[in-house]
N, C-alpha and C positions, 0 to 999 in steps of 0.2 A: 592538575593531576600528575602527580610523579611516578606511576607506578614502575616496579620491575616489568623486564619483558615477560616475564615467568607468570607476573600479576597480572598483565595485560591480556597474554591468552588466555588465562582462565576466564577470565571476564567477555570477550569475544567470543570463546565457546559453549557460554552458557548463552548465548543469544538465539532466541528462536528464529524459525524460517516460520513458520505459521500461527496463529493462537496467538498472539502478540497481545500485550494490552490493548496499544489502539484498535487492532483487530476486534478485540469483543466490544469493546465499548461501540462501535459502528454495530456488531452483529445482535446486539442487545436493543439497541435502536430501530435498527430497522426491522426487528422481530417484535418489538411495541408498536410499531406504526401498524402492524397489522400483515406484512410481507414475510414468505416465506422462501425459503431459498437452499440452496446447496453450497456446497463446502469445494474451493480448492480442486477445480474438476482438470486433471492432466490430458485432458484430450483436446484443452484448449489453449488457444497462444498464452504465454504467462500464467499460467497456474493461477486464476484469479483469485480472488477471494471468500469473494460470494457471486453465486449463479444463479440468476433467475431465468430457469430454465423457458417456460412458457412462455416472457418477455422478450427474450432471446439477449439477456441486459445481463453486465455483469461490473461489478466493483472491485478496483483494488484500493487496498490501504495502504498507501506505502508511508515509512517510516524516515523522517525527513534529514537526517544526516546518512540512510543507508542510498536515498535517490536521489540525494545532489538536491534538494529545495532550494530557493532563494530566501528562505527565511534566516533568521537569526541561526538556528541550530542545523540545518542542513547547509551551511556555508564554511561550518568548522572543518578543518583538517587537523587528525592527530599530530602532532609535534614527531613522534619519534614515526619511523617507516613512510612516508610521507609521500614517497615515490609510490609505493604500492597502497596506499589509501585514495589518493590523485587515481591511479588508473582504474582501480577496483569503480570507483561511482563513479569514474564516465563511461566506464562498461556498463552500468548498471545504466545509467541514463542515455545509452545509444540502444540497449536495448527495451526500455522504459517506452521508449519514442515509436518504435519499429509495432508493438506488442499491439497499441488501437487497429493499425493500420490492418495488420493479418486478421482480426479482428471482425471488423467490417467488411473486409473481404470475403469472409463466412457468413455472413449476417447479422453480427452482434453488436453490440454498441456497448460503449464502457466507459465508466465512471471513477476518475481519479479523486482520492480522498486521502491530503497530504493531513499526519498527525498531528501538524498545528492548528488546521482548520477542529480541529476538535475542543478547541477552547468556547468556540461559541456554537454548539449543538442549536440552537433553536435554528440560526441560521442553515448547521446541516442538515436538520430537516426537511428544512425547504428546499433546499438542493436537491436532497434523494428523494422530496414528491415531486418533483418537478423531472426529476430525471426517471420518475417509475413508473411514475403516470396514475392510473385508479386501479386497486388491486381488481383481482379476478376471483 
């Protein structure tokens, strides 16, 4: 990818913070499995994803070159700015790390779901029953 700088922000700024692809495809999911849940609740550590209130359980989706993954795609760094792409996701993944912890210190428990794990769904299934337990 050669883009201008010009072309590069526009492209960065069209980036969602919420509603993301992976995002629905997880909240399509586990809205077939039979779970119901809330959205993005700010009165909790990390603005999660999905809340299940009643469980006291909540999910995030994170997107794996924005939180530093060890995958294939979250290990890339942009060529140009490289300085501030380096800082930017270990800021994200220092506070990625902190976000469980305040978390359970409230009573919640939570579920990380990196965008590559979405290649094999039957498996995240099993993950999010096992991690939700028997609906109510």
């Amino acid at each position: 990818m050669n883009e201008r700088p010009e072309e590069r922000s526009r492209i960065m700024r069209a980036v969602k913070g919420h509603d993301t692809g992976p995002e629905m495809i997880v909240r399509r999911l586990v809205h077939g499995m039979g779970y119901r849940f809330r959205l993005h609740r700010t009165d909790l550590p990390g603005k999660p994803d999905l809340v299940f209130p009643r469980l006291h359980k909540v999910v995030f989706v994170h997107g794996c070159f924005w939180h530093g993954h060890d995958c294939a795609r979250g290990a890339r760094i942009p060529i140009h700015n490289r300085d501030y792409w380096t800082s930017k996701i270990a800021r994200n993944k220092e506070r990625d790390k902190n976000v469980p912890l305040a978390l359970r210190t409230l009573g919640w428990k939570s579920l990380q779901i990196w965008e590559c794990e979405l290649r094999d769904i039957l498996s995240l299934k099993q993950r999010l029953k096992r991690f939700l337990g028997a609906r109510l």
